[in-house]
N, C-alpha and C positions, 0 to 999 in steps of 0.2 A: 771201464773201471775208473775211480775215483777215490785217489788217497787223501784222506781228510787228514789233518794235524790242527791238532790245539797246541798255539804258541806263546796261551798266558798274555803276559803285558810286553807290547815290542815299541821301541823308538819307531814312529814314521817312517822316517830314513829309512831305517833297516828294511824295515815289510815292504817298504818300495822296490829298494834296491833287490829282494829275494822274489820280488813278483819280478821284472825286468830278468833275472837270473832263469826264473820255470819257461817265462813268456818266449825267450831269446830258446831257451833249448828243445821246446814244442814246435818253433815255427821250425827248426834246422830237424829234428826229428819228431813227427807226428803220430806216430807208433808210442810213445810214451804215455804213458797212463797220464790222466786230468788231476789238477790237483782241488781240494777246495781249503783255504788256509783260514782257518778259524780262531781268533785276537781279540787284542785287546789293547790301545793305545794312552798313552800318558796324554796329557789335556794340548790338541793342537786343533786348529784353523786348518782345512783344505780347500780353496778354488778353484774351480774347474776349468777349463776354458772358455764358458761363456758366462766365467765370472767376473762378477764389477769390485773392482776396492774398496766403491760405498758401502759394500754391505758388510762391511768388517767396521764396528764401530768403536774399537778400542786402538789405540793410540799404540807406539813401541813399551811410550813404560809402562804404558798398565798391563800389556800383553808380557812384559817383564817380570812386574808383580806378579800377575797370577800363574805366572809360569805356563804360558803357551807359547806353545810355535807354532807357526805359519805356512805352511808348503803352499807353492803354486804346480796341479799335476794336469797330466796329459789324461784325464777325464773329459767328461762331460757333466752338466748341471755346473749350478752357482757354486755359494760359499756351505760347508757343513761343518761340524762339531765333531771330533770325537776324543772319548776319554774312557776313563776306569769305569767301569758300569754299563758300556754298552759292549755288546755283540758285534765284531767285525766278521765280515765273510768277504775273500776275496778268491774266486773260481778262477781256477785257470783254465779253461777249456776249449778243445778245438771244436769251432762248428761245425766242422766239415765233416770232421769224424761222428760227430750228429746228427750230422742228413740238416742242416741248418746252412741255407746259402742264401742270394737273391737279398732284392732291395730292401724286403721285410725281416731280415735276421735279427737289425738290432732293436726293433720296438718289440719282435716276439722272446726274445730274450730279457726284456724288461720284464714283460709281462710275466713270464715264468719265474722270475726272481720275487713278483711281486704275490706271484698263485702259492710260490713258497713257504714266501714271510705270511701271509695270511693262513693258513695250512696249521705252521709250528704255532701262531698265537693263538687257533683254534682250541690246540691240544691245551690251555690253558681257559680254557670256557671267556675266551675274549673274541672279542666278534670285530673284526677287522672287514676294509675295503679299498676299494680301489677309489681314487677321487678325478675325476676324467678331468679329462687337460693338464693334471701335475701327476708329475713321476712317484714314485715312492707308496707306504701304506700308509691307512689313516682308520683311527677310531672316531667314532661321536663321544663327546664329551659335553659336560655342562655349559661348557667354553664355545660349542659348536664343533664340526672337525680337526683334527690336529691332526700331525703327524708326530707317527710312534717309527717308522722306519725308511730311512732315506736310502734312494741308490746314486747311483752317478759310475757308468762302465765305461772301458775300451774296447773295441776290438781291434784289431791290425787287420795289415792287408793280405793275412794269409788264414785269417779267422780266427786267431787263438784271442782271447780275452784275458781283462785284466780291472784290477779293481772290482769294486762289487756294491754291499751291501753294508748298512749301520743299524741294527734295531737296537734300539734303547731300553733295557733292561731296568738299571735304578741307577743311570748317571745325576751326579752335582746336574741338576739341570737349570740351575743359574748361569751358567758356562755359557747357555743359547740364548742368553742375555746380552752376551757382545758382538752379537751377529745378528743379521737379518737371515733364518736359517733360508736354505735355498733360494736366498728370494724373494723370498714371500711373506708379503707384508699384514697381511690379510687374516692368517690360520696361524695358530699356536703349534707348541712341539709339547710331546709327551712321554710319558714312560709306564710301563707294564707295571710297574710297582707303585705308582699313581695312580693308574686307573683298576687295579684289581686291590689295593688300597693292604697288600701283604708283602713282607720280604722275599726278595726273589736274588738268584746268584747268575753271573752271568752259565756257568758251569750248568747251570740245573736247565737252561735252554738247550743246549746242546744236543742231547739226544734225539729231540724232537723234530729240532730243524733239519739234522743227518737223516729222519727217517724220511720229513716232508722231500730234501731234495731228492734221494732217491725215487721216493711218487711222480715229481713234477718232470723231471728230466730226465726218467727210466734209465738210468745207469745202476750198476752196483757200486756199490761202499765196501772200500776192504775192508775186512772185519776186525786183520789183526790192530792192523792200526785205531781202529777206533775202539776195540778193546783196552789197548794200553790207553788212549786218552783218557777214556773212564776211570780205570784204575789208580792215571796220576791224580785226574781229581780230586776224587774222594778220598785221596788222604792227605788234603791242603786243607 
């Protein structure tokens, strides 16, 4: 079972320190339902561990100016983006309680994140794929490939997970202008509302991506809670 919550817009901080909170009470008791926490961050920088400083190319004051902050987290992948307009998912889930163990847990677990996000941007007549040898999802574009949604996960040493997913909805995408996104110097970034060229709400994703997770990872979705999610949204 897998309680979903929409938590609107959260300081970084916050969403970290309340992933650190689920993460720490799943490894001590595993009997606990999964959580998947569904957000939305004010304009920050994250790096991962095998990320470089170079690729952050904004200076402290202009990171000042435009009002970002910076985290250094206990992820994987380079540098990413995120802000008002994009879709955050951070899964907190045991693998073990998933029949998910062994040396290939954490690439198959990418991949299912990634069979997700391609799944929910179907249900929007967008055609998504996988782009081999880089992580995350990707459209073709006039531009060539880009990507429309990054990952970068944890697991611990007892299998529970943390951190997640970014799909890009209708972010400022000038913002991906201060960074070299993941790394990668090569492929552009994009957004569902650039390439389907209509207004889109990060809200109006949701339900779609709640149905695909439950497809992809065969768990159920309590119903009450994502009842009331719906209910708060629609009347913002």
């Amino acid at each position: 079972m897998v309680e979903v919550e929409w938590a609107g817009q959260v300081a970084y901080d916050d969403a970290w320190e309340w992933q650190k909170t689920l993460v720490a009470e799943r490894s001590k008791s595993p009997e606990l339902a999964h959580k998947l926490l569904l957000l939305e961050h004010p304009h920050t920088y994250t790096i991962g561990r095998r990320g470089k400083m170079d690729n952050l190319l904004l200076n402290q004051a202009e990171l000042d100016a435009r009002g970002i902050s910076v985290h250094r987290v206990d992820r994987g992948g380079d540098i990413t983006y995120h802000g008002p307009g994009q879709l955050v998912g951070y899964p907190i889930l045991n693998m073990r309680q998933l029949g998910r163990q062994g040396l290939g847990c954490m690439r198959a677990y990418v991949e299912d994140i990634e069979e997700m996000l391609i799944q929910t941007l179907a249900a929007f007549d967008l055609a998504a794929c996988r782009y081999p040898g880089f992580t995350g999802v990707w459209v073709d574009t006039v531009q060539g490939l880009e990507k429309i949604a990054a990952i970068g996960i944890r697991i611990n040493n007892v299998g529970v997970s943390s951190h997640g997913f970014a799909l890009n909805v209708n972010p400022d995408m000038s913002y991906f202008s201060g960074i070299v996104p993941c790394g990668i110097e090569d492929h552009g970034v994009t957004s569902m509302e650039q390439v389907l060229q209509r207004p889109l709400r990060t809200i109006d994703i949701i339900p779609h991506l709640i149905d695909a997770f439950g497809r992809v990872f065969q768990v159920e979705l309590v119903e009450h809670i994502l009842g009331q999610v719906c209910k708060l949204d629609l009347q913002q």
